[in-house]
Structure formats: C-alpha cells, structure tokens
C-alpha positions as CSV (number, residue, x, y, z in Angstrom):
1,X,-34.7,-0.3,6.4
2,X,-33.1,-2.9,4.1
3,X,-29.5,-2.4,3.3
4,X,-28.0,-3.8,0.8
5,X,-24.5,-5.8,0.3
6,X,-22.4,-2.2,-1.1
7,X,-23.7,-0.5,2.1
8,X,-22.7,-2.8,4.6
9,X,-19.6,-2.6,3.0
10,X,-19.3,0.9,3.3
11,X,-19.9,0.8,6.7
12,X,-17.6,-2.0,7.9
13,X,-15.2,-0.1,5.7
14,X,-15.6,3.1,7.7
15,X,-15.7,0.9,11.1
16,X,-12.3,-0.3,10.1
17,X,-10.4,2.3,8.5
18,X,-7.2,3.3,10.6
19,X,-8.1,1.3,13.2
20,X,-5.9,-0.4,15.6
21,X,-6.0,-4.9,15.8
22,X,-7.7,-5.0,19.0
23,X,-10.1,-2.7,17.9
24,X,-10.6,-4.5,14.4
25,X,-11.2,-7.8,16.0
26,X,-14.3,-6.4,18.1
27,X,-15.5,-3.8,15.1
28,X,-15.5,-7.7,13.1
29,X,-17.3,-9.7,15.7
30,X,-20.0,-6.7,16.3
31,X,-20.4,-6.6,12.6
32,X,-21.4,-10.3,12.2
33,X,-23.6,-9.9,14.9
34,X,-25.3,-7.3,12.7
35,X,-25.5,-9.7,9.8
36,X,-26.9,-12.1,11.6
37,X,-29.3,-10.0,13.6
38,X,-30.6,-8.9,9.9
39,X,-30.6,-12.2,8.6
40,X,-27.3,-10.9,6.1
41,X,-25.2,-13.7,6.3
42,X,-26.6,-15.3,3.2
43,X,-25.1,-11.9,1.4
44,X,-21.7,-11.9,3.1
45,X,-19.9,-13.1,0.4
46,X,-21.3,-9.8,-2.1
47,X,-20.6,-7.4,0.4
48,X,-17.0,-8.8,0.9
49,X,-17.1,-8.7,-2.6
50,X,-17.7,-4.9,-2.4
51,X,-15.5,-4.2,0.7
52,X,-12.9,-5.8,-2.2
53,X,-13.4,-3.1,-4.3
54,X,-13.8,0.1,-1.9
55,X,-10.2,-1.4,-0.2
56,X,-8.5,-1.8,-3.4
57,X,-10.1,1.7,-4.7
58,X,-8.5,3.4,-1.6
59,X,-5.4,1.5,-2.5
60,X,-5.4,3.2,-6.0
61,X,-5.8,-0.3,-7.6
62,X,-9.4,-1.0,-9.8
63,X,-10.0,-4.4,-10.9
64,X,-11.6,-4.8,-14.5
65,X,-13.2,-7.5,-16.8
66,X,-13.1,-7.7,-20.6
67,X,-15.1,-9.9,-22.5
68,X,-14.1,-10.5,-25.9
69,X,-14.6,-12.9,-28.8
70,X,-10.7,-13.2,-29.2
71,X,-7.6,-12.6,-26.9
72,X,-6.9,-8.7,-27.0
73,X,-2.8,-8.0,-28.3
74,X,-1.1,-5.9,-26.3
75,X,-1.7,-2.7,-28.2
76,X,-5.8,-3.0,-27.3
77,X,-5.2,-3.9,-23.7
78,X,-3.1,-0.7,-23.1
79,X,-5.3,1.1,-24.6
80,X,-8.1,-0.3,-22.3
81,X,-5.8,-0.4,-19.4
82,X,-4.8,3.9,-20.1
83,X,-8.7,4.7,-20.3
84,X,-9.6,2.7,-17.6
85,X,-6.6,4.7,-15.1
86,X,-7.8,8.0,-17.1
87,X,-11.7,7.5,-16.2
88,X,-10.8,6.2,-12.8
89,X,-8.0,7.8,-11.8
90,X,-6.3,4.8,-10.4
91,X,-2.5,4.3,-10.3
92,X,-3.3,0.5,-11.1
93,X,-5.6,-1.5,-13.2
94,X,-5.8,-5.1,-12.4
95,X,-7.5,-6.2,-16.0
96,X,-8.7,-10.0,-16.4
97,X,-9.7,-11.2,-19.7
98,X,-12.5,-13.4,-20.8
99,X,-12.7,-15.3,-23.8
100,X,-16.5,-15.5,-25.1
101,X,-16.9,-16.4,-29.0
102,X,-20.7,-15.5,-29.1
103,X,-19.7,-11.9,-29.4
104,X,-19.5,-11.1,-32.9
105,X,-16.5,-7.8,-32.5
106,X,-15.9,-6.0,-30.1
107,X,-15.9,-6.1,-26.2
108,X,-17.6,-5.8,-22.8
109,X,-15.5,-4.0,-20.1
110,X,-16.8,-4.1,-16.3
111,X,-15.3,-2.0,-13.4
112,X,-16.6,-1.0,-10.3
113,X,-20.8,-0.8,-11.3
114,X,-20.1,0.3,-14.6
115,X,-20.1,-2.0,-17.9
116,X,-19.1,-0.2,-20.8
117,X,-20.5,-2.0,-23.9
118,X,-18.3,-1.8,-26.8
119,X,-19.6,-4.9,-28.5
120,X,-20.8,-5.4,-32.2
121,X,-24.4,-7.0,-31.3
122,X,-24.6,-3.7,-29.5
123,X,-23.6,-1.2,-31.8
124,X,-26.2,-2.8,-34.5
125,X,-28.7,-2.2,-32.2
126,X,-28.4,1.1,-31.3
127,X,-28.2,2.0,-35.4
128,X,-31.8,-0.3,-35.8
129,X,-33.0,1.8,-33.1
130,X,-32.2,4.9,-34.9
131,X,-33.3,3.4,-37.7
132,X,-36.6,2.6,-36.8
133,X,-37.3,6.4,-34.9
C-alpha cells in the first residue's frame, strides 16, 4: 500500500512524540530508511511540509494564506485571524498575505487542507449556476 506524504507524517509524528534525543536520532535514521526503501525521498520535502503543520497544530499555532487583490487593513485581518482561531480552535494564527490583482474582490484563505473561497469570480459563479438550474 502506497502512502502518501500527510501519512508518513503522521507516523514519524507519532514515532517522535515525547521521545527522548537518543531515541529521536534512531526513530529519524529508521524513518529515512523507510523513505528510501519506498522510493519516498522524492516526497520528503511535502511530508515535512505536513509534519510542519501537525507540530505546529499540537503547538496550538495554524499557519494560513490569504490571497487578495489588495493589502487587507487591519480591521479585515482580525476578522480573518478571530474566525480562523474560532473554526480551529488555535491559540495562534500565523496569517501570511498574498498580493494577486487578477482577483476581481474578495479573497482566498488556505489553512491546514481547507481553502475557503471568498472571492468575487467565485461568487458570480455560484449565482450563474443557480441561474442556469
């Protein structure tokens, strides 16, 4: 069976958790092997990616993206940032911001798997879609 990047994460996670240095260093080595054995290397840098965001969850802390069309003021990125610590239930939101002028309004927010699409373009689309049914 093919794993992919978010379960080897998970596992390495669960390998390591509470562990002491000694025992960290081996559980590391062991799990390259197994990368390699499975011809995952290629992959390591997505499932550190996800190891990232499983540590950082445990830690309280979820990191976010928003794509927007213009800088958000503060008032909009609290807002984001509240929602984001309500749906999640973190105690910290580390929120980046991207810039992207083909969106016409609104925004794109990514955390975790999710992508909540907030944008204009979208919007239109789902009211032609009702439209058109």
């Amino acid at each position: 069976m093919k794993m992919s990047p978010r379960q080897y994460a998970q596992g390495l996670f669960a390998a390591l958790q509470g562990q002491k240095e000694a025992v960290v260093k081996d559980a590391l080595r062991n799990f390259v092997r197994i990368l390699d054995r499975d011809q995952a290397l290629g992959r390591s840098s997505e499932i550190i990616d996800h190891f990232q965001e499983i540590w950082d969850g445990e830690q309280g802390l979820i990191a976010a993206e928003v794509t927007s069309a213009r800088p958000l003021d503060k008032a909009a990125r609290s807002l984001l940032v509240d929602y984001l610590k309500d749906k999640t239930e973190a105690q910290d939101i580390d929120l980046s911001e991207k810039i992207d002028a083909s969106l016409l309004g609104g925004f794109l927010l990514r955390y975790g798997s999710q992508v909540l699409d907030g944008s204009l373009q979208n919007s239109l689309q789902s009211l032609k879609n009702k439209i058109s049914n």
